[in-house]
TORMARPA-590366 format. One record per residue (C-alpha): chain; residue number from 1; residue in three letters; y, x, z. Coordinates in steps of 0.001 Angstrom, whole numbers, plus 500000, padded with zeros to 6 digits. Layout:
! TORMARPA-590366
+----+-----+-----+--------+--------+--------+
| ch |   i |  aa |      Y |      X |      Z |
+----+-----+-----+--------+--------+--------+
|  A | NUM | Ala |      Y |      X |      Z |
...
+----+-----+-----+--------+--------+--------+
! end
This chain:
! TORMARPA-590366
+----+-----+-----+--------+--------+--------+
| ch |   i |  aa |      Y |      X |      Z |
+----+-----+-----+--------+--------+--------+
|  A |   1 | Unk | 591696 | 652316 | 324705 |
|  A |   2 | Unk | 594913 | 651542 | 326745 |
|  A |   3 | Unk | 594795 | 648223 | 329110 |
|  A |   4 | Unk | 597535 | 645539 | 328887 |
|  A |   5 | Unk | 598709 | 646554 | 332283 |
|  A |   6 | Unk | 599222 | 650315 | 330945 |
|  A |   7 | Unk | 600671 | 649428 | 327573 |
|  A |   8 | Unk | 603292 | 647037 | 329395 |
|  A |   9 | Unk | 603832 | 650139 | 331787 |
|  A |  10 | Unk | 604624 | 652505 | 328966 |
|  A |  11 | Unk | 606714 | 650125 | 326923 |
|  A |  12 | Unk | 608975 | 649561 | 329993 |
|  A |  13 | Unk | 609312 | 652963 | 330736 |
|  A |  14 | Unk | 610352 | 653615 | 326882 |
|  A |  15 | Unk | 612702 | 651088 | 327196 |
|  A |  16 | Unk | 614548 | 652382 | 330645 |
|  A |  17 | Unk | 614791 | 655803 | 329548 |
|  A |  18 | Unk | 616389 | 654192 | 326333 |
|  A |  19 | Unk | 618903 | 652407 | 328586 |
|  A |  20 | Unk | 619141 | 655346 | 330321 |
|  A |  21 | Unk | 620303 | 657374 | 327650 |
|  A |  22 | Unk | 622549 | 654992 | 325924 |
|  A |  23 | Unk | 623928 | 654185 | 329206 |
|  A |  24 | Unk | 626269 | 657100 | 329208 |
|  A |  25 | Unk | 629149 | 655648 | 326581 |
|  A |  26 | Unk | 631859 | 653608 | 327749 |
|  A |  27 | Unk | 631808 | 649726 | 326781 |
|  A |  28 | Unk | 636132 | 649757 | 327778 |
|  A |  29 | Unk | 637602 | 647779 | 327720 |
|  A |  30 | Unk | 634320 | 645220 | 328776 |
|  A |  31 | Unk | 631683 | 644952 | 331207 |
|  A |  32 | Unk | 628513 | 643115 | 330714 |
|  A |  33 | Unk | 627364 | 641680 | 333555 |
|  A |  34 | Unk | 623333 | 640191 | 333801 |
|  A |  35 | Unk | 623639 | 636946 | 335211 |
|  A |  36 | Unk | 619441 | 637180 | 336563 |
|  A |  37 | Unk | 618821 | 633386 | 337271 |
|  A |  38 | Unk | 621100 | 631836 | 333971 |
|  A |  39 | Unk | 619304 | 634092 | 331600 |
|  A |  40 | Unk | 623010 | 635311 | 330172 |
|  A |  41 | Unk | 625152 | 637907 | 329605 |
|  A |  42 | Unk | 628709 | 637535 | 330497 |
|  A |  43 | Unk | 631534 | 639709 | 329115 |
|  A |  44 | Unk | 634388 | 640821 | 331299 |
|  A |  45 | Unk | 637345 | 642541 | 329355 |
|  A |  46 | Unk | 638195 | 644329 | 332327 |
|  A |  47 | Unk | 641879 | 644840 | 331533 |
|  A |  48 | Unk | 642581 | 641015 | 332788 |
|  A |  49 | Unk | 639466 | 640583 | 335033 |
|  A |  50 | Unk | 638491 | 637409 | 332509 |
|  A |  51 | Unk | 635474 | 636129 | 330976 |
|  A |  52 | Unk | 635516 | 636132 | 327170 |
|  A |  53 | Unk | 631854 | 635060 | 326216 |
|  A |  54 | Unk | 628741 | 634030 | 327884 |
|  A |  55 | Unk | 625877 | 634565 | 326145 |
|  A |  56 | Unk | 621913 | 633700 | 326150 |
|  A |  57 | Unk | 619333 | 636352 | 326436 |
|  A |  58 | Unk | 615509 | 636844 | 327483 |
|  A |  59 | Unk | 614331 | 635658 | 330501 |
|  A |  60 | Unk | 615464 | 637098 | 333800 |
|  A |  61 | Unk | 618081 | 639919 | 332722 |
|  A |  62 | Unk | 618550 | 642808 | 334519 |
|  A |  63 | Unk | 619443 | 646314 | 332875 |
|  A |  64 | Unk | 622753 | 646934 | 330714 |
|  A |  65 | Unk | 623579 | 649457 | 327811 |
|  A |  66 | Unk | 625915 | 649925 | 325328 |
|  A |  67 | Unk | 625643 | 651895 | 322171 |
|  A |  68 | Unk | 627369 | 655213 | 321575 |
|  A |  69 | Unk | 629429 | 653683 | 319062 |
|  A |  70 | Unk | 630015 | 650465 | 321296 |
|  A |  71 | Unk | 628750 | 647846 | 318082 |
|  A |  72 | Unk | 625313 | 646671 | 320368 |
|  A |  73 | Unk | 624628 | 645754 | 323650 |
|  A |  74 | Unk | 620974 | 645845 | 324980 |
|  A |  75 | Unk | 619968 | 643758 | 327316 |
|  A |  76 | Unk | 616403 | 644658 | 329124 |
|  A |  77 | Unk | 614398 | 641176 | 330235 |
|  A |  78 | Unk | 612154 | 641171 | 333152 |
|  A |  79 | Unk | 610084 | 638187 | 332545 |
|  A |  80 | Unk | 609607 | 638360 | 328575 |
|  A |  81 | Unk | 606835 | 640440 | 326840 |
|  A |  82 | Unk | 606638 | 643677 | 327996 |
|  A |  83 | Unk | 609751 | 646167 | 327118 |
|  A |  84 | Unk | 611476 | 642668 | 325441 |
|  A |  85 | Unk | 615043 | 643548 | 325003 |
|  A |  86 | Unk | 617592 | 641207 | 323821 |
|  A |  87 | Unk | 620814 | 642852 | 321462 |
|  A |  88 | Unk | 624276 | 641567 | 321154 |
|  A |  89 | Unk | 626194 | 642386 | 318406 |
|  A |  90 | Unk | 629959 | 643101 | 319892 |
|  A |  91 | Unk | 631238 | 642251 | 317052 |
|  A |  92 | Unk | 630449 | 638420 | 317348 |
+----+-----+-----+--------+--------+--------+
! end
């Protein structure tokens, strides 16, 4: 039987490599930006260097990806459950 401590091991793991692969695709014209001690997301449209949105994830955000078709944003949350990941729809 895996322990706790291994299962929340694994699930991060799954969950980097995830980010990791998604990671590659472009989120132009926006950056999302972890904002660690707020617990939020903000999103930068990079073509005026504004804010657009601010918006509230799991605890302690740290790791950014996009989707390969740019519609999601996962958001990977240090202090949640293990491999907790929060997902913002671009669209809204």
């Amino acid at each position: 039987m895996i322990n706790k401590h291994k299962l929340h091991l694994i699930a991060l793991v799954s969950a980097a490599l995830i980010l990791m692969l998604t990671c590659i695709v472009s989120a132009a014209p926006f950056a999302y930006i972890t904002n660690f001690n707020d617990n939020t997301v903000s999103v930068i449209d990079t073509a005026n260097t504004t804010i657009t949105a601010t918006v509230p994830v799991g605890l302690e955000p740290y790791g950014v990806a996009v989707s390969s078709d740019g519609t999601k944003v996962y958001v990977t949350n240090s202090h949640d459950d293990p491999g907790d990941i929060s997902i913002i729809d671009t669209a809204t």
